[in-house]
C-alpha positions as CSV (number, residue, x, y, z in Angstrom):
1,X,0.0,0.0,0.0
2,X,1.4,3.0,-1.5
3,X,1.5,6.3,1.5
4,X,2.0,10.0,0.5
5,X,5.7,11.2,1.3
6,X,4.5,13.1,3.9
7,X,2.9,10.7,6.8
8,X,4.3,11.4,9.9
9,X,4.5,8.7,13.0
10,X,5.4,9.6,16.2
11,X,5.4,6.6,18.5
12,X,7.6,5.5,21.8
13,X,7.0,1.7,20.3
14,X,6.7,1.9,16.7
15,X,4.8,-1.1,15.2
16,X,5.7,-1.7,11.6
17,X,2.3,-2.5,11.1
18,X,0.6,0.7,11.2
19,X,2.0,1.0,8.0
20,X,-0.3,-1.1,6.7
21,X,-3.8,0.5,7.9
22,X,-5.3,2.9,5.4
23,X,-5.0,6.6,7.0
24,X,-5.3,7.7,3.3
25,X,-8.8,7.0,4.1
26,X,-11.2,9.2,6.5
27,X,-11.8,7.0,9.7
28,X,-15.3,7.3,8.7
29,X,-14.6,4.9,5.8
30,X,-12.3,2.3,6.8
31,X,-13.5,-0.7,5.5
32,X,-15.2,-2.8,8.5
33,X,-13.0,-6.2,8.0
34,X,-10.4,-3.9,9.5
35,X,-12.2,-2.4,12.6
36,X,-13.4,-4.1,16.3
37,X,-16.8,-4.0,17.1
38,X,-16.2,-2.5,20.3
39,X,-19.2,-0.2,21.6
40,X,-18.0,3.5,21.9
41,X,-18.6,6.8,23.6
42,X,-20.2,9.9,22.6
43,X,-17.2,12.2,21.0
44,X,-16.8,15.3,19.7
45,X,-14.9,13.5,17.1
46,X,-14.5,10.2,14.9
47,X,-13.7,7.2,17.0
48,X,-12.8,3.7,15.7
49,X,-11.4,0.4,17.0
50,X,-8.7,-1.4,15.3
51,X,-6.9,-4.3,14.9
52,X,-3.0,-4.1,14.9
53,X,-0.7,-6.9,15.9
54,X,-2.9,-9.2,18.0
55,X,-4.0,-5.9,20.1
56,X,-6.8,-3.3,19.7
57,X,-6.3,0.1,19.3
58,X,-8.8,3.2,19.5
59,X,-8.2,5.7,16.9
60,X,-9.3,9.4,17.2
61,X,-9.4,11.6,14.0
62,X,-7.8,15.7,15.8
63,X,-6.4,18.3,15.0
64,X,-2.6,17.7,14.7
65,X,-2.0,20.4,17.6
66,X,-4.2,18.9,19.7
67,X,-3.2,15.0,18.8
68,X,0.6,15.9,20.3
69,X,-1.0,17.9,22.9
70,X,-2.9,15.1,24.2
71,X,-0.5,12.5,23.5
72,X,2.2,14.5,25.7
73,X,-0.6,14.5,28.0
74,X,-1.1,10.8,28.5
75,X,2.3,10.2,28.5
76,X,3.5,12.4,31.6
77,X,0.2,11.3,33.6
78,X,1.0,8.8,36.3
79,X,-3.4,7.8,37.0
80,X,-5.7,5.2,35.7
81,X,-5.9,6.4,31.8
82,X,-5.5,4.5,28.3
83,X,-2.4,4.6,27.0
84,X,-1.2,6.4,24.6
85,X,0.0,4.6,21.4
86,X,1.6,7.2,19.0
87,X,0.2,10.0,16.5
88,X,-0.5,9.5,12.5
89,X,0.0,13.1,11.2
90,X,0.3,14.7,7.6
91,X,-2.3,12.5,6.4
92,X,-4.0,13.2,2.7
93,X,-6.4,11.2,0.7
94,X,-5.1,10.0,-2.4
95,X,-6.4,13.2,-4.7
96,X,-4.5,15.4,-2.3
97,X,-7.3,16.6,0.3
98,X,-5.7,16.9,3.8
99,X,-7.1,14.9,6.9
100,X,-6.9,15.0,10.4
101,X,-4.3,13.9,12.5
102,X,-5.1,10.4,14.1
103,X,-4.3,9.9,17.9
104,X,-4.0,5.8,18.7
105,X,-4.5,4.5,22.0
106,X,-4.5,1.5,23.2
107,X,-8.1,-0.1,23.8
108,X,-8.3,-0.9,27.5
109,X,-9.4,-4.0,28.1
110,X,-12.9,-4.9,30.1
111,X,-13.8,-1.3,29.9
112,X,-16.9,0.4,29.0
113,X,-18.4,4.0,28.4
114,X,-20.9,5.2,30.6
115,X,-24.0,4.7,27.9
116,X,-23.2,1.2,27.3
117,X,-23.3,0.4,31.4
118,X,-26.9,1.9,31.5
119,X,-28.3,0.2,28.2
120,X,-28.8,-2.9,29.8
121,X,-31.1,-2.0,32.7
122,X,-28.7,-1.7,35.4
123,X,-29.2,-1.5,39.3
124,X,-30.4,2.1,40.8
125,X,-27.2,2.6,42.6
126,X,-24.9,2.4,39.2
127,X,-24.9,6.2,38.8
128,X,-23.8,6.5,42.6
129,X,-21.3,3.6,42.1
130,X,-20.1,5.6,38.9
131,X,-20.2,8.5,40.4
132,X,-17.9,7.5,43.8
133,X,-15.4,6.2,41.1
134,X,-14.9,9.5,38.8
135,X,-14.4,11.4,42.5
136,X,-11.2,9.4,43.2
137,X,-10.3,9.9,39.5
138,X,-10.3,13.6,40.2
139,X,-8.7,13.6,43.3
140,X,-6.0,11.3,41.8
141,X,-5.6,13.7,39.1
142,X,-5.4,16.6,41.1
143,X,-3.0,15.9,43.4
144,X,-0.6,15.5,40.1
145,X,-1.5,18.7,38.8
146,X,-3.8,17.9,36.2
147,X,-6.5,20.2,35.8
148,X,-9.1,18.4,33.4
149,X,-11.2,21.1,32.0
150,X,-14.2,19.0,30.5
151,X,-14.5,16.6,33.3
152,X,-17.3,14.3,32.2
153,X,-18.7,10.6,32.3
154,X,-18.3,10.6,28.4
155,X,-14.6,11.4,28.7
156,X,-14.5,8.2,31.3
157,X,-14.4,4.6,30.6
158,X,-15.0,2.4,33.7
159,X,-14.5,-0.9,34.8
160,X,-15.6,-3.3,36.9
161,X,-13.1,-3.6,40.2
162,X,-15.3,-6.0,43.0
163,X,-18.6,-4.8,43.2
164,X,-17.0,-1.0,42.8
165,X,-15.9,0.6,39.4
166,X,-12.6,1.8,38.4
167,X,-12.5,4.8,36.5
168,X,-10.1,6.2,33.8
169,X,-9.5,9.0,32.2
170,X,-10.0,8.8,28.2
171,X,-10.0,12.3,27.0
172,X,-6.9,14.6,27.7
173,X,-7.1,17.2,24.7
174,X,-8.4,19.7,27.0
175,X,-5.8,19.1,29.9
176,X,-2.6,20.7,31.5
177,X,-0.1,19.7,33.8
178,X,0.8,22.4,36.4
179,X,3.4,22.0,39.5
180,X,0.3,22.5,41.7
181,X,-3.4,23.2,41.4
182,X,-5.2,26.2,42.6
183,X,-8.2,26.5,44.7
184,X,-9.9,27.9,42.1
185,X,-8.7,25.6,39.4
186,X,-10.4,22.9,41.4
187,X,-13.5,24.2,42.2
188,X,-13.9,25.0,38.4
189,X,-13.3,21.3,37.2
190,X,-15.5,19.8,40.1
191,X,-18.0,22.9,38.7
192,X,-17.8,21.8,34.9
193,X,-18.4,17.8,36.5
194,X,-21.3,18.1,38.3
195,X,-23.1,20.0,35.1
196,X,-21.8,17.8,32.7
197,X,-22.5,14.5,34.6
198,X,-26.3,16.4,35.7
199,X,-26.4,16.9,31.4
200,X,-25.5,13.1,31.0
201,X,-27.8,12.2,33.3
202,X,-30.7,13.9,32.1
203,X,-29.8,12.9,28.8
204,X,-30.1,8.8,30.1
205,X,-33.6,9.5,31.7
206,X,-34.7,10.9,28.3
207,X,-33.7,7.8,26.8
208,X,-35.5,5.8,29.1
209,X,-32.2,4.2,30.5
210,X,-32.1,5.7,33.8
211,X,-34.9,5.9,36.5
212,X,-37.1,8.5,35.8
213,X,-37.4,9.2,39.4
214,X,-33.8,9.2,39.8
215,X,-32.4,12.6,41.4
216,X,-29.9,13.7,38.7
217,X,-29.2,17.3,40.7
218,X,-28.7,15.6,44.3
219,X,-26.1,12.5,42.1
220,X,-24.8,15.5,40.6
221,X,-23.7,17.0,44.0
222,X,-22.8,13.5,45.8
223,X,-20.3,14.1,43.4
224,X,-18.4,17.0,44.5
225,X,-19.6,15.8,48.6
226,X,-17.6,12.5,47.8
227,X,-14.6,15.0,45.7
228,X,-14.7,16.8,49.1
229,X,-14.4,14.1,51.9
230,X,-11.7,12.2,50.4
231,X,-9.8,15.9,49.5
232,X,-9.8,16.5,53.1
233,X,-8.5,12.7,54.2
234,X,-5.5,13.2,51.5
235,X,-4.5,16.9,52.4
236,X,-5.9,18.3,55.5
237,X,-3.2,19.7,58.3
238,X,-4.4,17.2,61.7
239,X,-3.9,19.1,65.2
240,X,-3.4,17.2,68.5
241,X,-2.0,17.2,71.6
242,X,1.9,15.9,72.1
243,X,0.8,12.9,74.1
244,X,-1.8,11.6,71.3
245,X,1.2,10.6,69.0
246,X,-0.8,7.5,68.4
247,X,-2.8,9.7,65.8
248,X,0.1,9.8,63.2
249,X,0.3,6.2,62.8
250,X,-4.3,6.4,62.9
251,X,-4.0,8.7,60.5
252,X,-1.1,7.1,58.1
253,X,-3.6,3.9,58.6
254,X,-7.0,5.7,57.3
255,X,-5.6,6.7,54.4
256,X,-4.2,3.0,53.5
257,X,-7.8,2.4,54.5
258,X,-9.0,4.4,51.8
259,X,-6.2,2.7,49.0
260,X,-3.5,5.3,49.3
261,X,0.0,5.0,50.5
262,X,1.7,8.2,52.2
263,X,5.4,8.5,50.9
264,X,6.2,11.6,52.7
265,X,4.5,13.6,56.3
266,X,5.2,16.8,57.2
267,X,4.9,17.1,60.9
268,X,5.4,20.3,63.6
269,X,5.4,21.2,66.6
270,X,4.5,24.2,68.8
271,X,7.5,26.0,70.4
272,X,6.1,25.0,73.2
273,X,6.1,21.4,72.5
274,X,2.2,20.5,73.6
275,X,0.7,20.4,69.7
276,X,1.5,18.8,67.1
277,X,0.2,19.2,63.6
278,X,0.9,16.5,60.9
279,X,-0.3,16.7,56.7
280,X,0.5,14.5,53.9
281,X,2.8,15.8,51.3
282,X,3.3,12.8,49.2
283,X,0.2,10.0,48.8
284,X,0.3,7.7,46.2
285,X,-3.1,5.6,45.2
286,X,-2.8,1.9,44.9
287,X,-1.9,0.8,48.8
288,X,-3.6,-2.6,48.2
289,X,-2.5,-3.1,44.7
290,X,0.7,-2.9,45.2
291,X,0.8,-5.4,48.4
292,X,-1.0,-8.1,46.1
293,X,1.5,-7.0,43.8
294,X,4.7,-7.6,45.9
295,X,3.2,-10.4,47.7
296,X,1.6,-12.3,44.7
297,X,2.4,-10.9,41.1
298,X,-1.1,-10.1,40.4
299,X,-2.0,-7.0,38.9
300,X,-5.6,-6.0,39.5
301,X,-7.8,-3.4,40.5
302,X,-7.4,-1.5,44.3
303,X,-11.1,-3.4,45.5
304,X,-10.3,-6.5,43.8
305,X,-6.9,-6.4,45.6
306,X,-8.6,-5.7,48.9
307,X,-11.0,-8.7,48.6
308,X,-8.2,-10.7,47.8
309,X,-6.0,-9.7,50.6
310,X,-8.8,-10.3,53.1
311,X,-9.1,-13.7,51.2
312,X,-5.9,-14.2,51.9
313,X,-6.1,-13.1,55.5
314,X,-8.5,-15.7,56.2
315,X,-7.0,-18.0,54.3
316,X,-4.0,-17.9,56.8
317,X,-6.4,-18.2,60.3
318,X,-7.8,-20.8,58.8
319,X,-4.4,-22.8,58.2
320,X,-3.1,-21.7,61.9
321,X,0.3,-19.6,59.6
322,X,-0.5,-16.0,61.1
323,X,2.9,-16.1,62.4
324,X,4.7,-17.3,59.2
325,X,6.2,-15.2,56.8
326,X,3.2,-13.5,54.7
327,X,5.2,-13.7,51.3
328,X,5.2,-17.6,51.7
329,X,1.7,-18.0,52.5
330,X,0.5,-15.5,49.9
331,X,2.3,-18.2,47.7
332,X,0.6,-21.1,48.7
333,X,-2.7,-19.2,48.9
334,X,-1.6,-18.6,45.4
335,X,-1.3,-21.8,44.5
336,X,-3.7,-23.8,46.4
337,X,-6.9,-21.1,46.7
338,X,-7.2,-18.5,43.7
339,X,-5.3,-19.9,40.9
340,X,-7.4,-23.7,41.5
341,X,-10.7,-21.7,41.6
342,X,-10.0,-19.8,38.6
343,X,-9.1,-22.4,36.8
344,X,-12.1,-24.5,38.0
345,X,-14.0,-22.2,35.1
346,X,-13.7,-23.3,31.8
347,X,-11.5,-21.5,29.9
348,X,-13.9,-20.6,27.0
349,X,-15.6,-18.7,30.0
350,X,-12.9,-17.0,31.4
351,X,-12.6,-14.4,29.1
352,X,-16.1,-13.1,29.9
353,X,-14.4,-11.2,33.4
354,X,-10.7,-10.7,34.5
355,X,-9.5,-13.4,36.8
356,X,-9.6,-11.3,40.0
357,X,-12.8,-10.4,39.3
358,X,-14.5,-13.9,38.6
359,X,-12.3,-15.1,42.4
360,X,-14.3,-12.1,43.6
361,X,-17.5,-13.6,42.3
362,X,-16.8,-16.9,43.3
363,X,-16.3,-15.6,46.6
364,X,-19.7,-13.8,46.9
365,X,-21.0,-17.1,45.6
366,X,-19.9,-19.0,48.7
367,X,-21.3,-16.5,51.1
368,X,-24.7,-17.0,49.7
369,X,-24.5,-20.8,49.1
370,X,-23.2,-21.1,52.7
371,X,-25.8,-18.8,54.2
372,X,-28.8,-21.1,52.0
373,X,-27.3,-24.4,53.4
374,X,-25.8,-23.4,57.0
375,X,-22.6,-24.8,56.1
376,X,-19.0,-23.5,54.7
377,X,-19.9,-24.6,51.1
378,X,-16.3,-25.7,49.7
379,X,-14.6,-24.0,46.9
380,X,-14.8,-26.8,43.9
381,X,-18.5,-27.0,44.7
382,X,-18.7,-23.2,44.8
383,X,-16.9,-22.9,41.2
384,X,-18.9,-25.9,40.1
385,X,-22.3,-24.0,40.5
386,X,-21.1,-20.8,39.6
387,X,-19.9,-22.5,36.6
388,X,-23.2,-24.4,35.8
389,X,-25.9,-22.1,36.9
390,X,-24.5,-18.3,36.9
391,X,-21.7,-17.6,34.9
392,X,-22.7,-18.8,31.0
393,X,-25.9,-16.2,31.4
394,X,-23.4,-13.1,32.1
395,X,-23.0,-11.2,29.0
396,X,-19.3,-11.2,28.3
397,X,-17.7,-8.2,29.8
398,X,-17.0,-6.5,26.9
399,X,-20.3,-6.1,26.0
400,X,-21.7,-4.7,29.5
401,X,-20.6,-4.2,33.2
402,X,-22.3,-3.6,36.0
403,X,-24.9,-6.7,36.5
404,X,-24.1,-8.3,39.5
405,X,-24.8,-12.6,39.5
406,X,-28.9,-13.2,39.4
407,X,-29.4,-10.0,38.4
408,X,-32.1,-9.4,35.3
409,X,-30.3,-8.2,32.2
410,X,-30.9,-8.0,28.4
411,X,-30.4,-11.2,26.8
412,X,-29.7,-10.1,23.8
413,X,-26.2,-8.7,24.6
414,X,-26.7,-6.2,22.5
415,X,-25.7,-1.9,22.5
416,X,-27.5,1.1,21.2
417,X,-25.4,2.4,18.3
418,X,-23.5,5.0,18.8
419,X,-23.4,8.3,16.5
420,X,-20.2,10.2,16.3
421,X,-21.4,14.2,16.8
């Protein structure tokens, strides 16, 4: 395939084959053998999946300006966001019309937009749970200095993370990087939010997808309540007397609580030496992640690694090891607990959930079975029914999120269409 003399690819990893897609062609016309069906987000601009290499990518049709702009933007951020893949600029049809710049991303992987969670009838709490996860986002990005400037539930894609969501941010083109945020910057993005997601909302109860009863203004606000409270955990200056010292270490553990680690405290004291006031300088989000991590390899979301570690928790009382080393029995819980169970699904299955997530399931699973029979239900009987009777009705994840096991869904699988504004 023959490319004007003028394409330009800027890429950390550049993969031979984008050579071989057509950008000669307006996104809008790529032939379909060579696109993902992939359900997408309302955008200000073309959007289409790809296939390239045995991976998918998303590719946005921009304005070259704001393609590098974005793409530096991805690349410096250090949060939950799709990564960026590289930029296909100087672009031209084949009778010399110029196109737009393509950003490529890479397509992150059990995600969904906002639209395509509410399409299938979800439970009332979804917004709340969607909301709860876009407030961490926001902190998350603020305390790096990102100010957002169209914060919005179309410019998130979420994911499932153990009854919770994970969010991540998706759209950058309208973001910058500063040493610190304002006040004022703040308030503004949390401002633009809770219109935009009150918008979105509105929009969703128009389309009959959300509860008509549903109080868009008051989820709108929970919003910047929940951006508040967990602000205030992360940065607030804590006052108390000399001999409640205990309160470092109370407050170092809340915020672990809460899935953040604190890598530096400032602390002073009076001249007098009776108060003492401590703040966190440094957090960093992902406490339990990163234990699961260290202990276990796995790499999974910061709920589904705090189901797992209290898995993992019991999993010692119940073998008498509290006193052992906790990297050898996170092994052998390894071994003998989640990685049996997981593989107790068959593996034309598996690919409908992550494998943290479907442990997490199974684990819910036991609870009710035990609770229906009075006994401790045994794992291989646990993955055995979940098997037979609850996981081949889940739509695969790709196609929705959200449903939680016996819940009633579409059975068709299938998502509204999606027209590119």
């Amino acid at each position: 395939m023959q490319h004007p003399q003028s394409l330009r690819i800027t890429a950390a990893s550049p993969d031979p084959a984008l050579l071989d897609l057509p950008w000669h062609v307006p996104l809008e016309r790529w032939p379909e053998e060579l696109l993902a069906a992939l359900p997408r987000g309302i955008s200000r601009h073309i959007v289409r999946f790809a296939r390239l290499s045995g991976r998918v990518i998303a590719i946005k049709e921009i304005r070259e300006n704001l393609a590098y702009h974005e793409y530096d933007m991805l690349r410096q951020l250090d949060v939950p966001s799709v990564l960026p893949v590289g930029i296909i600029a100087g672009r031209s049809s084949p009778d010399g019309e110029p196109l737009e710049a393509a950003l490529i991303t890479e397509h992150l992987p059990f995600s969904l937009p906002y639209r395509a969670l509410f399409s299938q009838g979800l439970r009332p709490d979804t917004a709340t749970r969607l909301i709860d996860a876009l407030a961490v986002l926001m902190v998350r990005l603020h305390l790096e200095g990102f100010f957002w400037g169209d914060v919005s539930l179309s410019n998130t894609l979420f994911r499932r993370d153990a009854g919770a969501f994970s969010a991540y941010l998706v759209d950058a083109e309208t973001g910058d990087l500063h040493e610190r945020l304002s006040d004022g910057q703040r308030a503004y993005d949390l401002d633009i939010a809770r219109i935009n997601i009150i918008g979105e909302l509105m929009d969703l109860q128009a389309g009959e997808l959300l509860d008509p009863d549903a109080d868009v203004t008051r989820i709108g606000d929970a919003l910047v309540e929940r951006y508040g409270e967990l602000w205030r955990a992360l940065t607030e200056v804590e006052s108390f007397s000399f001999a409640e010292r205990w309160r470092v270490q109370a407050r170092i553990d809340r915020l672990n609580d809460l899935g953040f680690d604190v890598d530096e405290l400032a602390m002073t004291t009076e001249a007098d030496g009776t108060t003492v006031h401590i703040q966190p300088k440094v957090v960093d989000a992902g406490h339990h992640s990163r234990r699961l991590m260290r202990l276990t390899g796995l790499d999974v979301q910061e709920n589904q690694a705090r189901r797992l570690l209290n898995d993992l928790d019991e999993y010692r009382a119940a073998t008498g090891r509290q006193h052992e080393d906790e990297s050898f029995v996170a092994l052998d819980w390894l071994n003998e607990a989640f990685e049996p169970a997981v593989r107790a699904v068959p593996r034309n299955l598996r690919g409908q959930l992550e494998a943290a997530e479907i442990y997490h399931e199974l684990l819910e699973h036991r609870w009710f079975m035990s609770q229906a029979q009075h006994r401790d239900v045994p794992m291989p009987e646990v993955a055995d029914d979940y098997v037979r009777n609850i996981l081949p009705s889940r739509p695969d994840e790709h196609a929705v999120l959200g449903v939680q096991p016996g819940e009633p869904r579409d059975d068709t699988g299938v998502l509204p269409a999606v027209i590119d504004d």
